[in-house]
C-alpha positions as CSV (number, residue, x, y, z in Angstrom):
1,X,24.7,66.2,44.6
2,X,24.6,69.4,43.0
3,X,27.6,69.4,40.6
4,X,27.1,69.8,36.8
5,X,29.9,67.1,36.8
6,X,28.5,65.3,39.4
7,X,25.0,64.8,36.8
8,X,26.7,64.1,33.6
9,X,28.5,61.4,35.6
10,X,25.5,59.7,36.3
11,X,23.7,60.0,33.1
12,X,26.6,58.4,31.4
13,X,26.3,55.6,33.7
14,X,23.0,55.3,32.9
15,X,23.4,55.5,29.6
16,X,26.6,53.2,29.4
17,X,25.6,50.1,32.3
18,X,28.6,48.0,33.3
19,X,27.9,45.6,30.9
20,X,27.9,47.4,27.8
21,X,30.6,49.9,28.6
22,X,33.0,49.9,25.8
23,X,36.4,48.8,26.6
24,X,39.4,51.4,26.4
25,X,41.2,51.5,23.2
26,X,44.9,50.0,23.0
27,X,46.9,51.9,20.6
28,X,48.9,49.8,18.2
29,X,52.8,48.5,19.6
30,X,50.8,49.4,23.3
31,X,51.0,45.6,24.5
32,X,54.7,45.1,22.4
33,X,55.8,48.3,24.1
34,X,54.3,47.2,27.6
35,X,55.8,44.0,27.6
36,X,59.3,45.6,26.6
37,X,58.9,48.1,29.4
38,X,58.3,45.1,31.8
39,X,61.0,43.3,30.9
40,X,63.4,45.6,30.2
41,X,65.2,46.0,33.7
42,X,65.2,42.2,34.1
43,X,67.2,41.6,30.9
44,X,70.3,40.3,32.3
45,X,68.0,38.0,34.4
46,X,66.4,36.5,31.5
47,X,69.2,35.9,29.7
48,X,70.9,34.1,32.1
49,X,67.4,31.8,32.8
50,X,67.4,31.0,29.2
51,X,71.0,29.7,29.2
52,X,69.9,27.3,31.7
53,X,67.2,26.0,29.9
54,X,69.1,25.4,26.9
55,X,71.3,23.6,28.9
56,X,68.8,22.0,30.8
57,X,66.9,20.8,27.7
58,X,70.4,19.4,26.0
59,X,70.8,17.2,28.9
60,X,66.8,15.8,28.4
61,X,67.1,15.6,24.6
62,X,69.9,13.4,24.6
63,X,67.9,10.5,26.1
64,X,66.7,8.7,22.9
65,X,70.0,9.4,21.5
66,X,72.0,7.1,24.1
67,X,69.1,4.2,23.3
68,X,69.9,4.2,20.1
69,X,73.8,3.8,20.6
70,X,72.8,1.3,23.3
71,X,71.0,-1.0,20.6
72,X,73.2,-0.3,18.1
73,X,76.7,-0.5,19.6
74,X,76.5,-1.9,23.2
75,X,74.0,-4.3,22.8
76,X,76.1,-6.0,19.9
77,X,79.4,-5.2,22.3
78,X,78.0,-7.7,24.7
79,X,78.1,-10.2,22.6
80,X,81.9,-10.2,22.4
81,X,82.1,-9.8,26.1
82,X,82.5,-6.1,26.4
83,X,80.8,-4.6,28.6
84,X,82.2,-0.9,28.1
85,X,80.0,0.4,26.2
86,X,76.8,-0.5,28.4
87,X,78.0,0.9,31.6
88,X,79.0,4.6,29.3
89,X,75.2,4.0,28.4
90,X,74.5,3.9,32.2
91,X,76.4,6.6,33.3
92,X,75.5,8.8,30.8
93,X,71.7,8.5,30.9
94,X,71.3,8.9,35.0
95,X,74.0,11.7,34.6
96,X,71.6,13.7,32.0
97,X,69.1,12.9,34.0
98,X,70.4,14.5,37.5
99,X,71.8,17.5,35.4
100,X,68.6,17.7,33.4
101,X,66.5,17.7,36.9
102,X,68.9,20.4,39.0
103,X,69.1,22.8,35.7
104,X,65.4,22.4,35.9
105,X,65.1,23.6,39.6
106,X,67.6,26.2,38.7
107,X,65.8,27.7,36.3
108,X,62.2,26.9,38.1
109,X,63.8,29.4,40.5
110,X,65.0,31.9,38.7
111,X,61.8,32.5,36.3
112,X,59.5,32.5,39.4
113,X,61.4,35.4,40.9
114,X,61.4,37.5,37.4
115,X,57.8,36.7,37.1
116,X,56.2,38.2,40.7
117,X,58.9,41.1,40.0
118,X,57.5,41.8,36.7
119,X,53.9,41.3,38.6
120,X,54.8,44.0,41.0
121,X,55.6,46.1,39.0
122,X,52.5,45.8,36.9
123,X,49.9,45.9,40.1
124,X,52.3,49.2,40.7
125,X,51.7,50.6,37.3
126,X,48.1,49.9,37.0
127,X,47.8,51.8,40.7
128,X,49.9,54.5,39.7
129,X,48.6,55.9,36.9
130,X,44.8,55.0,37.9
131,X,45.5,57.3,41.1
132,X,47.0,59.8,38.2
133,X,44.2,59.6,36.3
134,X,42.0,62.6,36.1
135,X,38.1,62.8,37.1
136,X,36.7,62.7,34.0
137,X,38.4,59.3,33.5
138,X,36.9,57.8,36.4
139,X,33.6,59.1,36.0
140,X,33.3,57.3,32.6
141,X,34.9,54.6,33.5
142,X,34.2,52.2,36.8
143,X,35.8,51.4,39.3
144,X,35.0,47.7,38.9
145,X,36.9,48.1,35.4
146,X,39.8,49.1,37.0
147,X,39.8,46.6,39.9
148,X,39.4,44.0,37.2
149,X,42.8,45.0,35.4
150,X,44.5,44.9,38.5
151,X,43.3,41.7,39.3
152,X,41.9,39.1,36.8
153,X,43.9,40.6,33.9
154,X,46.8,40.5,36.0
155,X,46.2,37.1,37.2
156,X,45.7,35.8,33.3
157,X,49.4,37.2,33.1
158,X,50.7,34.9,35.9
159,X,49.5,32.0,35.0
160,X,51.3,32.3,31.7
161,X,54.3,33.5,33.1
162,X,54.6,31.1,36.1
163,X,52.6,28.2,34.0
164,X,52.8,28.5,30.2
165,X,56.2,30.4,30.4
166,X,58.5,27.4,30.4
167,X,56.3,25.0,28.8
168,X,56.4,27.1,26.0
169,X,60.3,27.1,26.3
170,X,60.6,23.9,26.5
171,X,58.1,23.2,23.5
172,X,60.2,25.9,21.4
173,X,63.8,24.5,22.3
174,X,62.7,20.5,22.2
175,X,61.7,21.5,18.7
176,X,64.8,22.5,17.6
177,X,67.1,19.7,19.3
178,X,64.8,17.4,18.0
179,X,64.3,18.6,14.5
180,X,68.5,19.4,14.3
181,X,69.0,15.3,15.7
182,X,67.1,14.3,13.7
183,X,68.2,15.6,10.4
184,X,71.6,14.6,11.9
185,X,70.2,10.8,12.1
186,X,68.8,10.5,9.1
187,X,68.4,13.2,6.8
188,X,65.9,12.2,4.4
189,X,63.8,10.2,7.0
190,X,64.0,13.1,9.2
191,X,63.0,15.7,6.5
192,X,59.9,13.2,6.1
193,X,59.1,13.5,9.9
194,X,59.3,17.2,9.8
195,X,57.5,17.7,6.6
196,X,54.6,15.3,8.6
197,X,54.6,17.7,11.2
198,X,53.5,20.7,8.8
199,X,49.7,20.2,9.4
200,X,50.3,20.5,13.5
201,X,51.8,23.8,13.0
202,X,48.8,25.0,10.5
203,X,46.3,23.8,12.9
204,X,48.0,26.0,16.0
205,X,48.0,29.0,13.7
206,X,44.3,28.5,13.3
207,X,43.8,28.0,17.3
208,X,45.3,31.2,17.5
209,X,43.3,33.1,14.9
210,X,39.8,31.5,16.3
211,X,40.5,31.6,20.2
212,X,41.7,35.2,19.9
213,X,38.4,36.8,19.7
214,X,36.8,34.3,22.3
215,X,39.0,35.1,24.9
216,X,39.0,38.9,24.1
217,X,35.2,38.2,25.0
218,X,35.6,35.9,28.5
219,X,38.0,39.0,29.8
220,X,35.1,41.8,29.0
221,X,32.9,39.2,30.2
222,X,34.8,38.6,33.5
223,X,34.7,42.4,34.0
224,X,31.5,43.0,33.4
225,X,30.8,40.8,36.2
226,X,33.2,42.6,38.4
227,X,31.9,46.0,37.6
228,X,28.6,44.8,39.2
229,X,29.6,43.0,41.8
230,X,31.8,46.0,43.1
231,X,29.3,48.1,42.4
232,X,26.3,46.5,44.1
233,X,28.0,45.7,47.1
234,X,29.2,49.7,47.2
235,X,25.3,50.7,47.1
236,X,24.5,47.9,49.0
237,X,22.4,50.7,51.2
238,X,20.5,52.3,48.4
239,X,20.3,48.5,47.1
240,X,18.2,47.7,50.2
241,X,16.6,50.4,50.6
242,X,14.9,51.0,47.3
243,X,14.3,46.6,46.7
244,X,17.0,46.3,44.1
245,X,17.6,42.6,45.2
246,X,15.8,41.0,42.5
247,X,16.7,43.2,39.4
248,X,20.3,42.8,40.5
249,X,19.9,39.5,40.2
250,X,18.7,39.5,37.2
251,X,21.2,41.9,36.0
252,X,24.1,39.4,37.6
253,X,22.4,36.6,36.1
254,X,22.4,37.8,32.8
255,X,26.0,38.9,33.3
256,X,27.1,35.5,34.5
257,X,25.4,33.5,31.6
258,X,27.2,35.6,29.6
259,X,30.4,34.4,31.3
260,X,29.8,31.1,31.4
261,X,29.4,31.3,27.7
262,X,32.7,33.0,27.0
263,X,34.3,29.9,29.1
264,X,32.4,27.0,27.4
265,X,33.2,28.9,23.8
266,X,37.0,28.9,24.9
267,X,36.9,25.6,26.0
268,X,35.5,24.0,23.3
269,X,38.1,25.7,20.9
270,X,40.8,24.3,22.8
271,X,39.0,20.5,23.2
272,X,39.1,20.9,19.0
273,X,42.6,21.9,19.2
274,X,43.3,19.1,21.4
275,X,41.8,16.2,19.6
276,X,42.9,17.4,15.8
277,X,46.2,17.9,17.2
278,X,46.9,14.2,18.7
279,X,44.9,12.7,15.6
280,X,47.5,14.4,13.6
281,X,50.5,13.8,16.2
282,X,50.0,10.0,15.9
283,X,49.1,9.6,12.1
284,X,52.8,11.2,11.2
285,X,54.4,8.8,13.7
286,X,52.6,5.9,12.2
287,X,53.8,7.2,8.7
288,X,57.2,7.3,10.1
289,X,57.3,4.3,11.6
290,X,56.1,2.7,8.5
291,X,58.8,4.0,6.1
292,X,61.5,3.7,8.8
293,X,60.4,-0.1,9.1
294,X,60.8,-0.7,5.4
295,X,64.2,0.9,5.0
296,X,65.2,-1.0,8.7
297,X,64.1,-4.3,6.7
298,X,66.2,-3.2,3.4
299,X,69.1,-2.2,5.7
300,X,69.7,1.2,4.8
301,X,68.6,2.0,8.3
302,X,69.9,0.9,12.1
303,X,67.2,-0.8,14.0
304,X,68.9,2.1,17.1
305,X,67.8,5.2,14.9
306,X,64.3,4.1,14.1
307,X,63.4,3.3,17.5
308,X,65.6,6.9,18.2
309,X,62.8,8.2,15.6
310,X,60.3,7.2,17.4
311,X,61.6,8.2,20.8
312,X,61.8,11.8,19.5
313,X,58.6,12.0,17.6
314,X,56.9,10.7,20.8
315,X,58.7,14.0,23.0
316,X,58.1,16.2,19.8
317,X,54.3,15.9,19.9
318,X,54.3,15.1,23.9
319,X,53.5,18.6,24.5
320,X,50.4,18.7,23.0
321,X,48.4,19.2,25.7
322,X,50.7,21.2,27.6
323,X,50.7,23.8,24.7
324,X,47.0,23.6,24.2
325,X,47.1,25.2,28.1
326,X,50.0,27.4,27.1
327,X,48.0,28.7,23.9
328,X,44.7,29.1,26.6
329,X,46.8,31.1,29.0
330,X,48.5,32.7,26.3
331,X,45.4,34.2,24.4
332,X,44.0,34.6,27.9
333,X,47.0,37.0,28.9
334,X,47.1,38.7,25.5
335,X,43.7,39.5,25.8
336,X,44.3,41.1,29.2
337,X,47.8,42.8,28.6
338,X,45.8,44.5,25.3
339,X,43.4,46.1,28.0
340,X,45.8,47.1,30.8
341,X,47.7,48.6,27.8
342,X,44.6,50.2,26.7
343,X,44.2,51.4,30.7
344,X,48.1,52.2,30.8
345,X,47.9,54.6,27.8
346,X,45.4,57.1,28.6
347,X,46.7,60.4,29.4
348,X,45.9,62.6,32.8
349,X,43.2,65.5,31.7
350,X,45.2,67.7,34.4
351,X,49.3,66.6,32.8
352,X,52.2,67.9,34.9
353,X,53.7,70.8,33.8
354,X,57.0,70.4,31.7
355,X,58.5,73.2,33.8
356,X,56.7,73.9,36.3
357,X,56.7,77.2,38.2
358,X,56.3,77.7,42.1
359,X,54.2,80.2,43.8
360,X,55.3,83.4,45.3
361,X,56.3,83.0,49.2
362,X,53.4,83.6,51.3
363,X,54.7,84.7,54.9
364,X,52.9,83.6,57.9
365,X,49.7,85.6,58.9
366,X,49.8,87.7,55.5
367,X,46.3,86.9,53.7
368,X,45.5,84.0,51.2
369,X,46.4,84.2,47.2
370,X,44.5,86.3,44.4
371,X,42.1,83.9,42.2
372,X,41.5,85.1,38.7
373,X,39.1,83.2,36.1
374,X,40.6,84.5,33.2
375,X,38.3,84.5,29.8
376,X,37.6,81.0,31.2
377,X,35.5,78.7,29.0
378,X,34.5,74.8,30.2
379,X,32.7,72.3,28.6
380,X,32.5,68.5,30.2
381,X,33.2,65.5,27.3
382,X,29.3,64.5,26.7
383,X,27.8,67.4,27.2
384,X,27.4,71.3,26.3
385,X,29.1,74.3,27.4
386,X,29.1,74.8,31.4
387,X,30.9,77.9,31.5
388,X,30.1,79.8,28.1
389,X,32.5,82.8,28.9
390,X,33.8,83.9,33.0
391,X,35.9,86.5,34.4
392,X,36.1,86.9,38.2
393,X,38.7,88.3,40.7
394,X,38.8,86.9,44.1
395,X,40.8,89.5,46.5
396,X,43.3,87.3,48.7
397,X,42.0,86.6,51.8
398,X,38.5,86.8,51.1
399,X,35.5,84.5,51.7
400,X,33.0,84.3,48.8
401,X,30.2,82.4,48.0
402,X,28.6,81.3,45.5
403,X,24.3,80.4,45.1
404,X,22.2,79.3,42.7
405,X,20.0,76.3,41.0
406,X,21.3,72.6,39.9
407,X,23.6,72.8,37.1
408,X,24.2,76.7,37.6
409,X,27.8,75.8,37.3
410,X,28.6,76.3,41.2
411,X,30.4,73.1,41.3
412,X,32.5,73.5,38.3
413,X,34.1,76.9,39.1
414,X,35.1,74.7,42.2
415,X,36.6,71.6,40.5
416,X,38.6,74.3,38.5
417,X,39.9,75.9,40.8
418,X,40.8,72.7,42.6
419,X,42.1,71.5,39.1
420,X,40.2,68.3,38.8
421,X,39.7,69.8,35.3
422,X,41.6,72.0,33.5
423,X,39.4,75.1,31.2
424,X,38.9,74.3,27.7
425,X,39.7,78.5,27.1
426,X,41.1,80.8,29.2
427,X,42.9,80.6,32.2
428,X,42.6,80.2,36.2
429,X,45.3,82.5,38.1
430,X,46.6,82.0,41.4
431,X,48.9,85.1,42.5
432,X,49.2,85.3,38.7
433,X,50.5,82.1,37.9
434,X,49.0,79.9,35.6
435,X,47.6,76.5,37.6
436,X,48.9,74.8,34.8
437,X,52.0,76.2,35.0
438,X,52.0,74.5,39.0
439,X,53.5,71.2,39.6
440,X,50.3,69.2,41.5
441,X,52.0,68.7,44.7
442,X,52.7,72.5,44.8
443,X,49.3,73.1,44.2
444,X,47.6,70.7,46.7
445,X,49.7,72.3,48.9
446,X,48.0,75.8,48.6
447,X,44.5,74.7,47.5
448,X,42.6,71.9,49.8
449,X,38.8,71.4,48.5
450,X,36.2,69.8,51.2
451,X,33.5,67.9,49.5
452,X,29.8,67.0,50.2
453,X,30.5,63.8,50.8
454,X,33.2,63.0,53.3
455,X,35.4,60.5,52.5
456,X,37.5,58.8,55.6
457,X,39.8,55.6,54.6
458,X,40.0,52.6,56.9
459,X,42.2,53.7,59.9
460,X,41.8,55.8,63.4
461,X,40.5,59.3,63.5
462,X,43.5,60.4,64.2
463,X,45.0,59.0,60.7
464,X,42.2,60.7,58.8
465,X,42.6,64.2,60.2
466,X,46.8,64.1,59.7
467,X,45.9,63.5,55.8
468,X,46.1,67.1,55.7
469,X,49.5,66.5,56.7
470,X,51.3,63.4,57.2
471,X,54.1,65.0,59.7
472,X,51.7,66.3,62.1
473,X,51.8,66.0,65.7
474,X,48.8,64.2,68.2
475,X,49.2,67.5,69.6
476,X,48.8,69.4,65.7
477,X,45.7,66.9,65.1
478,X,43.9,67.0,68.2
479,X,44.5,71.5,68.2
480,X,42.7,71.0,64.7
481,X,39.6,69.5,66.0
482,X,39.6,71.3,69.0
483,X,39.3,74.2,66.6
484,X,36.7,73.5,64.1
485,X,34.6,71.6,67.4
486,X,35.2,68.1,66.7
487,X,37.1,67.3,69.5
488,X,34.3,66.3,72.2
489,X,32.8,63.6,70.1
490,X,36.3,62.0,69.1
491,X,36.8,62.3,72.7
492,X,33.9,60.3,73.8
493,X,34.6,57.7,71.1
494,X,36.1,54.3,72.5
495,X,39.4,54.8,72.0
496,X,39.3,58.7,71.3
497,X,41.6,59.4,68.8
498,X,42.6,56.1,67.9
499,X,38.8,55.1,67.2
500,X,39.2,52.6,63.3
501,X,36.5,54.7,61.6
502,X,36.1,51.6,59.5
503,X,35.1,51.3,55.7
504,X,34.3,54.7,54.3
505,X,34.1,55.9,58.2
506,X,30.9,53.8,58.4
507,X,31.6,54.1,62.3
508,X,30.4,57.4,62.8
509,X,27.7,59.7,61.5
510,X,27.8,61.6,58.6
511,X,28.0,64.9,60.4
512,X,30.7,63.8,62.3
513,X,32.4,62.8,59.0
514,X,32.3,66.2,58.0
515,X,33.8,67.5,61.0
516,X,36.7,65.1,60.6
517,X,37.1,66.4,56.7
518,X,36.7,70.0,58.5
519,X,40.0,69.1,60.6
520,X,42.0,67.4,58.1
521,X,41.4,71.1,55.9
522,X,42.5,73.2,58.7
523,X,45.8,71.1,59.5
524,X,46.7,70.9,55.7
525,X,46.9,74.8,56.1
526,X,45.9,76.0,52.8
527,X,46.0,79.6,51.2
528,X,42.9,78.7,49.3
529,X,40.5,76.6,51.0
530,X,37.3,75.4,48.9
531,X,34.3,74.5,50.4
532,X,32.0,72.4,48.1
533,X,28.3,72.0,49.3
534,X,30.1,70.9,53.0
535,X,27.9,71.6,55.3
536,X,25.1,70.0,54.1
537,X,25.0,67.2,55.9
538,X,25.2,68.7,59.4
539,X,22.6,69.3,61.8
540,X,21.6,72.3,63.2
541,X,23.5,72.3,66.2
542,X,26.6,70.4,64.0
543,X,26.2,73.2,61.4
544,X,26.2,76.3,64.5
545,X,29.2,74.7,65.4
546,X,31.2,74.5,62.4
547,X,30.4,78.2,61.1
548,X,31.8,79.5,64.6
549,X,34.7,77.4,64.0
550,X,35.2,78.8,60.1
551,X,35.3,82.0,61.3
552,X,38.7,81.3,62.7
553,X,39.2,78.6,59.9
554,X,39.0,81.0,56.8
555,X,40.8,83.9,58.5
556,X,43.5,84.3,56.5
557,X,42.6,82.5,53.5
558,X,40.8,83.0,50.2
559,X,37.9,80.9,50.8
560,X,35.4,79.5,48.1
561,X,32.0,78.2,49.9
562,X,29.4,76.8,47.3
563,X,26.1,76.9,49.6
564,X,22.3,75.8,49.6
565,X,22.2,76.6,52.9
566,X,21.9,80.2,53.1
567,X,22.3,80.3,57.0
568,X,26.5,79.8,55.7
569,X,26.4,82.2,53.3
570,X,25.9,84.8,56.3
571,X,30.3,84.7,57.2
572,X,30.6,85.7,53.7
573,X,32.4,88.9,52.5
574,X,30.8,88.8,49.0
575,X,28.0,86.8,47.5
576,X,28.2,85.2,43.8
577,X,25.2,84.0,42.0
578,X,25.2,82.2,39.2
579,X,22.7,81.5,36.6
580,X,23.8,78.8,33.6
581,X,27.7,79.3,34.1
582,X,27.2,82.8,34.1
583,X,27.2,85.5,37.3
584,X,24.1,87.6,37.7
585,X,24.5,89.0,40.8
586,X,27.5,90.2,42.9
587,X,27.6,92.1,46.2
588,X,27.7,92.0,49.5
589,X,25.2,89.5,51.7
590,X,23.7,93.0,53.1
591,X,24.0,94.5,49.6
592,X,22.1,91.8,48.2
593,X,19.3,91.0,51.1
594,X,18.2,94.8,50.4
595,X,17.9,94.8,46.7
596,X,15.1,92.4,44.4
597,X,16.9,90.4,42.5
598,X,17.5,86.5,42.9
599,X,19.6,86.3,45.9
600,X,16.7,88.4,48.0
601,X,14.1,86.1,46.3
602,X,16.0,83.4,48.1
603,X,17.1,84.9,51.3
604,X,13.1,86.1,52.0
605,X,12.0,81.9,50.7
606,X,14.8,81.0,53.1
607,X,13.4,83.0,56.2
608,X,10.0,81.9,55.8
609,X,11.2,78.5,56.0
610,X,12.3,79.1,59.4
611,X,9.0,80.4,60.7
């Protein structure tokens, strides 16, 4: 790759490794404000879930408080032969019990619905605006990163959503039935129960504070390990080719004990939340127990609302272990939603404009669009100037291209004209207009750039090609290939057209690859067609082809070819060379061949290659 972009990108990846890139910021109220945002159109939904759970958890709660009537009214009834009382006992606990257990599957219901909606609507999010996203985002930051908030960060949020959810809920409301009861039962025995429960809550608060950090480490750790894996089996070629296999190991290895680390260190904060918490859970039921069976033996207490007491204490501090999960999802998931919220607030390099303009009609047949590089001035985020001050006029409807050495700055004035970057001064015209002034779809439409590297998604040929435009014909695609000569080898492919090129078109060669990229540029129709290094992968014979074909390709158009190969810089109408982002020669091919300077330097080095 020759691109100035193309290098930086990789020297930040060798600088940064997966495993010691740092992790996005999240801007303060980020996660608070995600978490609204996700919510926010399921409102009524919730509401109307909580009701129900309130409900739900009345009906449970009022178990212990029907044993204590039974001991201390029905029990004694009994005695005189009533049997009243008893059967209200029986009849009230198997009907809170049946209410208790449909509210439940109600409500079970209702939040599992909310939750994979709200989880749709994240994976959409994160997809979005990664696809929005410009390219100096992605080449600082991985792929793997991404694929990891989309998919273990997002996972951490539904297991507390469909799992810790309503056992927090259910902790939260049986907290305050049973602290309201029993106040209600007792006050002063009650205000003792409560007032044992004080070093519980102290110890969750410190759970929180210590596991925070921890499981802020096993998500970086878990993508870390993603990052490589994704990446390793990408350059699984490469990987083979050069004998990579054992430093990746090592590299995965190191990753992975890493990970394991981060697990053990969360699990052990939550087996020390665990035990503390029972060992203080049954030493306050003991106390209770104790006082309530000295005032039981004075009489200033019913036998029914001790053993109520004890019933309630036993449900208050039940949940223990449940909550010791809830608080492991729960700093699990706020550890995640802080880095999709991180990933969620960075802003596209190339914004939409706030009102955009549209181009001037372009009738059919009538040349391509004016390119101006206004004053322009570039510089990429790590690195120095690229383009220290350019002016050029392109003519519509001519085909220029552009020579010189790596990191000349070829690549660049391509990407900007594409608008994969916007100029850090100046400006970059087409038919006058501002490309930031253009909304991106109304640009795409007139500017299509072909890359080095073609890029075909899983799918037929056929599927490929009408990229370039989705409402195209079988008869549209296969004119396209028969144009820019592609057509005989999708003939002769099993099933022609319909051939799955497979995972990054794997199926077929690279040359052929090209040729498919070719077609898919000549359907989309542009007025501005930018050719990036694309015919270096070709052949000979592959390459003859193609430059007969792009002489009906470019008719028409303004046309941008950055070229090595100075066998395409032959269809030209004007040559450009650049030297350190700035132009040092401009003419003609002919014009150029006959004078001294670089270009004929590397026109005669070209020819005497072919001898």
């Amino acid at each position: 790759m020759t691109a100035v972009t193309e290098q930086t990108a990789e020297q930040e990846e060798q600088a940064a490794p997966a495993q010691t890139e740092p992790e996005l910021p999240t801007p303060d109220g980020a996660s608070r404000a995600l978490l609204r945002g996700l919510l926010g159109p399921h409102r009524a939904r919730v509401w109307a879930a909580a009701i129900v759970l309130v409900v739900q958890q009345a009906s449970v709660q009022a178990g212990p408080l029907i044993v204590a009537y039974a001991i201390d009214r029905a029990i004694p009834a009994l005695r005189r032969n009533d049997h009243g009382p008893l059967i209200a006992v029986a009849v009230g606990y198997v009907g809170c019990a049946v209410l208790g257990a449909v509210l439940q599957r109600v409500f079970i219901r209702s939040a599992a619905r909310i939750s994979q909606d709200i989880l749709l609507d994240l994976r959409g999010r994160i997809f979005r605006h990664a696809q929005a996203l410009g390219l100096d985002f992605h080449e600082r930051y991985t792929s793997g990163r991404i694929i990891a908030r989309a998919t273990s960060d997002v996972e951490s949020i539904r297991e507390l959503l469909t799992e810790g959810l309503q056992e927090l809920l259910n902790v939260g409301l049986s907290v305050i039935y049973i602290s309201v009861v029993l106040l209600y039962l007792d006050w002063g025995l009650g205000l003792f129960a409560l007032a044992t429960a004080l070093p519980l809550v102290l110890t969750v608060r410190a759970f929180r504070r210590r596991s925070h950090k921890v499981y802020a480490r096993r998500s970086a750790a878990i993508a870390a390990v993603i990052v490589q894996f994704t990446e390793t089996m990408n350059g699984i070629r490469p990987v083979q080719a050069f004998r990579r296999e054992k430093a990746n190991d090592k590299t995965f290895a190191g990753l992975n004990a890493a990970h394991r680390q981060a697990n053990g260190d969360a699990i052990l904060e939550m087996g020390r939340f665990t035990v503390s918490s029972w060992l203080l859970a049954n030493t306050s039921v003991a106390l209770v127990v104790l006082w309530g069976a000295y005032r039981v033996a004075a009489g200033s207490l019913a036998l029914g609302v001790l053993a109520a007491f004890v019933l309630y204490l036993r449900r208050l501090y039940a949940p223990i272990d449940p909550l010791a999960m809830f608080l492991n999802s729960y700093q699990s998931a706020a550890a995640s939603l802080d880095k999709i919220a991180g990933l969620l607030a960075q802003t596209p390099s190339v914004p939409e404009p706030e009102a955009p303009r549209e181009l001037p009609s372009r009738q059919d047949g009538m040349p391509g669009r004016e390119v101006v590089f206004d004053g322009v001035h570039f510089a990429y985020r790590t690195g120095g100037e690229v383009l220290p001050r350019f002016d050029l006029r392109l003519p519509a409807g001519q085909t220029v291209a552009v020579v010189g050495a790596t990191g000349a700055g070829k690549s660049t004035l391509a990407k900007l004209l594409a608008r994969f970057y916007d100029p850090t001064g100046g400006r970059v015209l087409l038919d006058g207009v501002d490309l930031r002034d253009l909304s991106l779809p109304e640009l795409r439409r007139g500017t299509v750039m072909v890359t080095q590297e073609a890029f075909l998604f899983s799918g037929t040929v056929a599927e490929n090609i009408a990229i370039g435009r989705p409402d195209a014909t079988r008869k549209q695609i296969e004119e396209a290939a028969k144009a820019i000569g592609a057509h005989d080898f999708i003939a002769e492919l099993p099933e022609g057209y319909d051939t799955d090129v497979r995972k990054r078109g794997g199926r077929i060669s690279a040359g052929q690859r090209q040729l498919v990229a070719f077609a898919r540029a000549l359907l989309a129709d542009p007025a501005v067609l930018i050719l990036d290094e694309a015919t270096s992968s070709l052949d000979v014979p592959g390459e003859r082809a193609v430059q007969q074909a792009m002489q009906t390709v470019l008719a028409g158009r303004t046309a941008v070819i950055i070229a090595h190969r100075l066998s395409t810089v032959e269809i030209a109408d004007r040559v450009l060379v650049m030297d350190a982002g700035q132009l040092v020669e401009d003419g003609t091919p002919d014009q150029l061949v006959a004078g001294d300077g670089h270009f004929a330097g590397l026109h005669q080095a070209w020819r005497d290659s072919l001898v």
